[in-house]
C-alpha positions as CSV (number, residue, x, y, z in Angstrom):
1,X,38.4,158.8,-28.8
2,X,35.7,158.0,-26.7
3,X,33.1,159.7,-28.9
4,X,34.2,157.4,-31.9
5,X,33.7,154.3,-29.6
6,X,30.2,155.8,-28.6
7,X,29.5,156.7,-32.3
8,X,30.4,153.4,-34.1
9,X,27.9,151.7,-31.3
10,X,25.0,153.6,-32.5
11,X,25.1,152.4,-35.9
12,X,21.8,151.7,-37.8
13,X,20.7,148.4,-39.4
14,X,23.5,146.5,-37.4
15,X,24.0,144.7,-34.5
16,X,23.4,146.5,-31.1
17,X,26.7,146.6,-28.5
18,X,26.8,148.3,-25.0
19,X,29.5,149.2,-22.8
20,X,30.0,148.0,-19.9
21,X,32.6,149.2,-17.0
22,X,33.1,147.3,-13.7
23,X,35.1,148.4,-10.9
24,X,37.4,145.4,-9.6
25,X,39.3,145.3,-6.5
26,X,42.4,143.8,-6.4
27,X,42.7,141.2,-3.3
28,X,46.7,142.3,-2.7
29,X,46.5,146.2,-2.3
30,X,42.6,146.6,-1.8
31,X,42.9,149.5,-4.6
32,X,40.4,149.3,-7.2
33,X,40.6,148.9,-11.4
34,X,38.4,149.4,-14.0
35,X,37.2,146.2,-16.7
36,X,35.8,147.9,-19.7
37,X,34.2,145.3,-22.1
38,X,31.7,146.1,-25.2
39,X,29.2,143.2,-25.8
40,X,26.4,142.6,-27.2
41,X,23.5,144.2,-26.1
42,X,21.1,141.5,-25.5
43,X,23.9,140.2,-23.3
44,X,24.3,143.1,-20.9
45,X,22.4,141.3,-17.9
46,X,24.2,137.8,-18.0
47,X,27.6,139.9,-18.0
48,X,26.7,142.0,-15.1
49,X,25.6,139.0,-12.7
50,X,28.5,137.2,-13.3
């Protein structure tokens, strides 16, 4: 599934996404989770500072 997610972002002549996956810790049990989101990519830097 993965490689279709990858494949469909590639597209030519449309509008570029990227990827992103952040590690988030949870504040009760310290353990960590993963945020996956798939924006655009000319927003990739405001969504990683904040």
């Amino acid at each position: 599934m993965a490689k279709k997610v990858v494949a469909t972002l590639k597209k030519e002549g449309g509008v570029k996404y990227a990827k992103i996956i952040k590690a988030v810790k949870s504040p009760l049990t310290g353990a960590y989770t993963f945020k996956e989101e798939i924006i655009l990519q000319d927003d990739v830097m405001s969504a990683l500072k904040g």
